[in-house]
C-alpha positions in Angstrom: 45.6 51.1 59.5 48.2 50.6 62.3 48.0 50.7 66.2 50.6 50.1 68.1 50.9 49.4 72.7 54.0 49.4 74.6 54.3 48.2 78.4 57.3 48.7 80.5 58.2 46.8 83.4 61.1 47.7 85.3 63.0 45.0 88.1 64.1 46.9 90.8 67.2 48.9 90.9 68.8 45.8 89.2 69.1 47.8 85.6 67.1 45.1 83.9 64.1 46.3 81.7 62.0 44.4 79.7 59.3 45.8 77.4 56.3 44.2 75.4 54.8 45.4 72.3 51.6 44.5 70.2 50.9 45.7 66.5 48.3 45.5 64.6 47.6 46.4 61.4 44.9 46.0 58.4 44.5 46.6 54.5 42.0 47.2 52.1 42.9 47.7 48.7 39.5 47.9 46.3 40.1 49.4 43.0 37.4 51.2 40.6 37.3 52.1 37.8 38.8 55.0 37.7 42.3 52.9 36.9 41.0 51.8 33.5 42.7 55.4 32.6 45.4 54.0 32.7 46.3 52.8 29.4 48.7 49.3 30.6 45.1 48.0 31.5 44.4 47.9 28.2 47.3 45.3 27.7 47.3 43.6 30.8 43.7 43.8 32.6 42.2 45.3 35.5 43.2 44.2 39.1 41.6 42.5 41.6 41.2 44.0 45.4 44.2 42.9 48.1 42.9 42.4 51.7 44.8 41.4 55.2 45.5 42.1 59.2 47.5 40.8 61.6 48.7 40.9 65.2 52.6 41.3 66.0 54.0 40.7 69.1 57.5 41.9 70.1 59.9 41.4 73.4 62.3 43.9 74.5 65.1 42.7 77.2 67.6 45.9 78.4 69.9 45.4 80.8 72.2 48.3 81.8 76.1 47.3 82.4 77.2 50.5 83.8 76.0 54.0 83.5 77.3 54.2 80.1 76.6 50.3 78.5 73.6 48.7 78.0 72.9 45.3 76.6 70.0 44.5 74.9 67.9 41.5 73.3 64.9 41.8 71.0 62.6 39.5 69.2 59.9 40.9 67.0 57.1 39.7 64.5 56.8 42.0 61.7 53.8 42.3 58.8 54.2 44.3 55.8 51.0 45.0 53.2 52.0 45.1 49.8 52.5 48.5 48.8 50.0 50.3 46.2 52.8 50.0 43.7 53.3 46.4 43.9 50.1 45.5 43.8 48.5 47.9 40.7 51.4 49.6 39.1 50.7 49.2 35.9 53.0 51.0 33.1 53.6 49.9 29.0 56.1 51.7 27.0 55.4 49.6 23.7 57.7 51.2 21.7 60.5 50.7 23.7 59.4 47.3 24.6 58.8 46.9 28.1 56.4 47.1 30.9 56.2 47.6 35.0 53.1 45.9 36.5 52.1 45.3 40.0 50.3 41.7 40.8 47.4 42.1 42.5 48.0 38.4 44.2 50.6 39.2 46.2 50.4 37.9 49.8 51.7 40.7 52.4 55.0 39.7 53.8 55.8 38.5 57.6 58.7 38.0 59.0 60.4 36.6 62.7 62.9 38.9 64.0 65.8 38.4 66.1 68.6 41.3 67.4 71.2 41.3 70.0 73.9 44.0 70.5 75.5 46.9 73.0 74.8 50.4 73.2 77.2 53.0 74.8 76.8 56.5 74.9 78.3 59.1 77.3 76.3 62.2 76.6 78.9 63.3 73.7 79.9 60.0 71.9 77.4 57.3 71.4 77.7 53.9 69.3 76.0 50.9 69.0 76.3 47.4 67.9 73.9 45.2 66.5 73.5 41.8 65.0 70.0 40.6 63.4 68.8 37.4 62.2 65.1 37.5 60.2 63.0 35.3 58.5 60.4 35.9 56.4 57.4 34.7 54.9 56.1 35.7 51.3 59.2 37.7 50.9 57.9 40.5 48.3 60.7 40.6 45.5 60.3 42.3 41.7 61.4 40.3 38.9 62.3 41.1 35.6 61.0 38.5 32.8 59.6 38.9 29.1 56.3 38.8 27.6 55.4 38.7 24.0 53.3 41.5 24.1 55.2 43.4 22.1 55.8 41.5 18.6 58.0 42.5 16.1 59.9 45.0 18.4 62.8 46.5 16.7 63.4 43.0 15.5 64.6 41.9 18.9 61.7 39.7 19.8 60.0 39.3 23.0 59.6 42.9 25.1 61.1 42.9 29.2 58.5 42.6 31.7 58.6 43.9 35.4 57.0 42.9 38.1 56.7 41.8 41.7 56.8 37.9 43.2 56.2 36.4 46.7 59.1 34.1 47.9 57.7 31.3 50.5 60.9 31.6 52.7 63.9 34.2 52.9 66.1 34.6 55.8 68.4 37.5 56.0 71.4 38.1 58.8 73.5 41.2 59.1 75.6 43.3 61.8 75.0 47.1 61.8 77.6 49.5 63.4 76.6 53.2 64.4 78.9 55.7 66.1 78.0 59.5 66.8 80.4 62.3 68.3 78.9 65.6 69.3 80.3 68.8 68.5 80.9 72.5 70.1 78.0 74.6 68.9 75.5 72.2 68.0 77.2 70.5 65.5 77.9 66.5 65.4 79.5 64.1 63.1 77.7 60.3 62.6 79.1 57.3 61.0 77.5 53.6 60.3 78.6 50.8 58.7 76.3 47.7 58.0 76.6 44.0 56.2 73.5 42.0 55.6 73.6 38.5 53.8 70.4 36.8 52.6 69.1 33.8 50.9 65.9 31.3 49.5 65.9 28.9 51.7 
């Protein structure tokens, strides 16, 4: 469940806009037993339910150069459930030796965001220019690891085992370029070009 409000409030005939947001959202994950079907429950177990909500705020600044420019600013609290995957996923090929599983203890992921950048457009060429700085909490990652599940496998040992971990703290910067040119006859050609560099902290 998600709702999201907006709220614009506009200074004058200064160009300067500034916008406010508020999120929420909620989970309920209660699983019956209609997963026993699946057979990795026989290896692994059934899961336990997965239950959250949250409120995000957000703040908008725009403030318009020229006709053609505008500047903006943008900080942003963000909160995402795990996904049904990540939490019950649960899949054994035994004579291959390996298995995906969710973990039904994940934590859902938050993060602070910040962005600053430029936006141009001129009716037929528009760009844009952004750099981001975010940092989360309970980072949802999936990791690969082995379980001895499997014994005796082709003589190889322990089987590969994946599945999905909460990190306390990640932070992840970047810059994102966009450029698009439109075309005669409804056509238009798009280009974008992004770095992003992220770490455990």
């Amino acid at each position: 469940l998600g709702l999201y409000l907006e709220d614009e409030l506009a200074f004058g005939g200064r160009g300067f806009k500034l916008t406010t947001g508020l999120r929420f959202d909620a989970y309920d994950y209660d699983p019956d037993g209609s997963v026993s079907t699946n057979s990795g429950y026989n290896t692994f177990g059934l899961p336990s339910g997965n239950s959250g909500s949250r409120f995000s705020p957000k703040l908008l600044a725009i403030y318009d150069l020229t006709p053609e420019v505008q500047l903006f600013a943008q900080w942003a609290m963000a909160y995402r459930a795990p996904t049904v995957n990540e939490l019950y996923l649960n899949f054994s090929n035994i004579s291959s030796g390996y298995a995906v599983i969710g973990n039904s203890s994940l934590k859902p992921e938050t993060s602070n965001g910040f962005e600053i950048g430029a936006k141009y457009d001129d009716g037929d060429l528009s760009s844009s220019l952004t750099l981001f700085h975010n940092k989360y909490k309970n980072f949802i990652e999936q990791v690969t690891t082995t379980t001895t599940l499997f014994p005796g496998f082709g003589g190889l040992g322990n089987g590969s085992l994946f599945t999905y971990q909460n990190r306390e703290n990640v932070e992840i910067s970047g810059v994102e370029a966009k450029v698009r040119k439109d075309l005669a006859n409804g056509f238009f050609t798009h280009a974008s070009l992004a770095y992003a560099y992220g770490k455990d902290t």
